[in-house]
VEXPABA-649530 format. One record per residue: residue in one letter; x, y, z of N, C-alpha, C in turn. Coordinates in steps of 0.001 Angstrom, whole numbers, padded with zeros to 6 digits, always signed. Layout:
N
AXYZXYZXYZ...
This chain:
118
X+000848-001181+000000+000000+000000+000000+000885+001233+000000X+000490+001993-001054+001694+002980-001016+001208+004226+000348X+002134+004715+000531+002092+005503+001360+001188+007122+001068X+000454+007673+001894+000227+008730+001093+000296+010075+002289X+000535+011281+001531+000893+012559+002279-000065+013127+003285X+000265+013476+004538-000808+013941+005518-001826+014714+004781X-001183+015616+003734-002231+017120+003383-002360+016833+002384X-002748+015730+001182-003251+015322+000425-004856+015538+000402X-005229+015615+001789-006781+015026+001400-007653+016277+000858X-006994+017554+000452-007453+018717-000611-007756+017893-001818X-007021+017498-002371-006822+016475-003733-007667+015390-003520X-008429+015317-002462-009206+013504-002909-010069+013936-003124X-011092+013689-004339-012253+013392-004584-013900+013062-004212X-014724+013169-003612-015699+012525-003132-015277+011960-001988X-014387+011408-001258-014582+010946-000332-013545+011207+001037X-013983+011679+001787-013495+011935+002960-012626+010710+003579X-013335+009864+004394-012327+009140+004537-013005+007426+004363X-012329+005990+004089-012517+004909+004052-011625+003876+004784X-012997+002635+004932-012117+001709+006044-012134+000939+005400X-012134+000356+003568-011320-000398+002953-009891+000101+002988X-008960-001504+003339-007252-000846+002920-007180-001272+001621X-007776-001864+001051-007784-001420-000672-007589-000346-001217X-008778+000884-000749-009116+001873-001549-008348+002829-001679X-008423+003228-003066-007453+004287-003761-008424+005330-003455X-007407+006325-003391-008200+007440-003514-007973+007930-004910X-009318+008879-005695-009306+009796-006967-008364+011135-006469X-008128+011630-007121-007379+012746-007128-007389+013973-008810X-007863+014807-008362-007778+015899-009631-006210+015915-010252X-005596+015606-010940-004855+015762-011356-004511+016422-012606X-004464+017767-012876-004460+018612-014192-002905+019338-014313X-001788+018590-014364-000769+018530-014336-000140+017402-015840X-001213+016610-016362-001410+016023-017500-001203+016488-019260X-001387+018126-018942-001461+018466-020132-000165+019026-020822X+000294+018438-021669+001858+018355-022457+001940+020022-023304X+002173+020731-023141+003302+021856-023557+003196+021765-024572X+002681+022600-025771+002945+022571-027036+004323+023616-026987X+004865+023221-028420+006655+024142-028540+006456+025496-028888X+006759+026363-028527+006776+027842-028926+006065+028154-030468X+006575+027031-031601+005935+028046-032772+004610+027464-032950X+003996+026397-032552+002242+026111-032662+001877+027065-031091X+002203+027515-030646+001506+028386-028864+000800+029770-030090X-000742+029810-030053-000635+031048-030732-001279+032285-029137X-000510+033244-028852-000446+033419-027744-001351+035017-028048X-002105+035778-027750-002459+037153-027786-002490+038259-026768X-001888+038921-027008-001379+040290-025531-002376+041369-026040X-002690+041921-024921-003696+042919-025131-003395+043576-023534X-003828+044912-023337-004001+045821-022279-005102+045728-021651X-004858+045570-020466-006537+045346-019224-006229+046211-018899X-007663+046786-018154-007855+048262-017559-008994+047486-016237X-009823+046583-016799-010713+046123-016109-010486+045582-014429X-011692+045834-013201-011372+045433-012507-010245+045269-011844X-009089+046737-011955-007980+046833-011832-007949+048381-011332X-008883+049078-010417-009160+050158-009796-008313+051247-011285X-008353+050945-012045-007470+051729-013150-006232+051698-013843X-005509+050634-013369-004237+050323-012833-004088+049678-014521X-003177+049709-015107-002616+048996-016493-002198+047727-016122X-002335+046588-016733-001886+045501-017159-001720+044551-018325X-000365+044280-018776-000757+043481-020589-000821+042166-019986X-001891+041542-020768-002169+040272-020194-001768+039387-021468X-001648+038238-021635-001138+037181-022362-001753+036264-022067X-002785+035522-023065-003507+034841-023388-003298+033548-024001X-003603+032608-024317-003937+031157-025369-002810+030410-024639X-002054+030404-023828-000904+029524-023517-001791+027655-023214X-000827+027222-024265-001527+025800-024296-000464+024629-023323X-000535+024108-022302+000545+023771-021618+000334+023444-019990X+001487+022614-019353+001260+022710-018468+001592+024105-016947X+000907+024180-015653+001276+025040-015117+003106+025545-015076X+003088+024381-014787+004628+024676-014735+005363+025709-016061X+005228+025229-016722+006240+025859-018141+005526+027143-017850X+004179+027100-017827+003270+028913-017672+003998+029832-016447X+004210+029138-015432+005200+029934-014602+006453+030371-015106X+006833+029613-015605+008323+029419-016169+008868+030901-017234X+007529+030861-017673+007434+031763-019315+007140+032895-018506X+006068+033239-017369+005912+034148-017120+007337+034897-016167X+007840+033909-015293+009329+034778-014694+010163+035083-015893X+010459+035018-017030+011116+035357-017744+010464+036716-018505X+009104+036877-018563+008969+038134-019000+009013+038910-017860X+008338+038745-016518+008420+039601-015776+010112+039875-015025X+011118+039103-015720+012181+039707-015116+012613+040387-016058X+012592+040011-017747+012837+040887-018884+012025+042309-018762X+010702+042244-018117+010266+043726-017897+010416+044585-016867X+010954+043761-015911+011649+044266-014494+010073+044652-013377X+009208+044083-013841+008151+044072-012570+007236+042770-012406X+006303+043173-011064+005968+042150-011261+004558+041669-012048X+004055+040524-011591+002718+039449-012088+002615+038483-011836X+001405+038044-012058+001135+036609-011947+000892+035746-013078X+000514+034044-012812+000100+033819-013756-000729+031901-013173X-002385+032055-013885-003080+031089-013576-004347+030772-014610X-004642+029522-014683-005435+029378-015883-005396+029788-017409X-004032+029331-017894-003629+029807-018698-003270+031285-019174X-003573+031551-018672-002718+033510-018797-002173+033761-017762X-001096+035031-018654+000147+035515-017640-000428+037339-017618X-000699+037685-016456-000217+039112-016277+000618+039682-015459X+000985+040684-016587+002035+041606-015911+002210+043210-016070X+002476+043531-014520+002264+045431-014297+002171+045909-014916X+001537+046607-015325+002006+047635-016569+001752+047350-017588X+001738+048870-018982+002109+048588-020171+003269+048011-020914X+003318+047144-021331+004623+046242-021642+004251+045899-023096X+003276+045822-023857+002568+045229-024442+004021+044906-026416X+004194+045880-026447+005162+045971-027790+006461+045184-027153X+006783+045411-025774+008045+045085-025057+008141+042805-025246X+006987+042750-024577+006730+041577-024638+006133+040579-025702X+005608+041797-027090+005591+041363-028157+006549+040619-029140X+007931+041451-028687+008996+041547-029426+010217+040243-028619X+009733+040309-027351+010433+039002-026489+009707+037643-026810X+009035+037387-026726+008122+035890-027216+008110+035588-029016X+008328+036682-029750+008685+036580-030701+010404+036118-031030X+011065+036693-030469+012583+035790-030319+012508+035070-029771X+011332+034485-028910+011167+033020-028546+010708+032326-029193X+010636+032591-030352+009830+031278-031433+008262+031075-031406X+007710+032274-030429+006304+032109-030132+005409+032890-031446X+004241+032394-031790+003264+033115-032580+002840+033990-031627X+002278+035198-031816+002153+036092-031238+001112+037603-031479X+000281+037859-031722-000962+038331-031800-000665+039948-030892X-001082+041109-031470-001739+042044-030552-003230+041995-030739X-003785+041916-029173-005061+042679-029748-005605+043625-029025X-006256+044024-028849-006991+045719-028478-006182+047015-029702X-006365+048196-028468-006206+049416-028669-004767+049306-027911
């Protein structure tokens, strides 16, 4: 029986706890989805204003992949733009207008790359 982590039980499924020592527990696991390579990612940056007390942010859109690499991609723009952001559910934002800045970086990354708005 493999062993399993005290603070796992966020991750189980339907069931709290069981007194089969058989039973597996389900677990969400969305850590599954494979990374497409930079030139099929078709990615689109645009400027938010929304729900942001006024505040600018270029956001970056379509990332097809797992969390990990999305973190990955996003510390590299936000250290190439020198501030910060986040990044969850497939998009990355970051402070500010950056929008041509980060156009022109994901493009020497081999990424397809889209503006859209104003």
């Amino acid at each position: 029986m493999a062993k399993t982590n005290q603070n796992d039980w966020k991750d189980r499924l339907n069931v709290v706890y069981s007194t089969n020592k058989d039973f597996e527990y389900q677990t969400n696991d969305d850590d599954d989805t494979q990374t497409l390579e930079p030139s099929k990612q078709n990615l689109k940056i645009s400027i938010d204003r929304k729900k942001r007390k006024g505040k600018s942010v270029t956001l970056i859109t379509g990332f097809i992949g797992s969390n990990d690499d999305l973190k990955d991609l996003s510390k590299i723009l936000k250290t190439k733009c020198g501030v910060g952001g986040s990044s969850k559910n497939n998009e990355i934002i970051i402070q500010g207008e950056f929008k041509q800045k980060i156009l022109e970086i994901l493009k020497d990354m081999g990424y397809n790359v889209k503006s859209v708005g104003g």
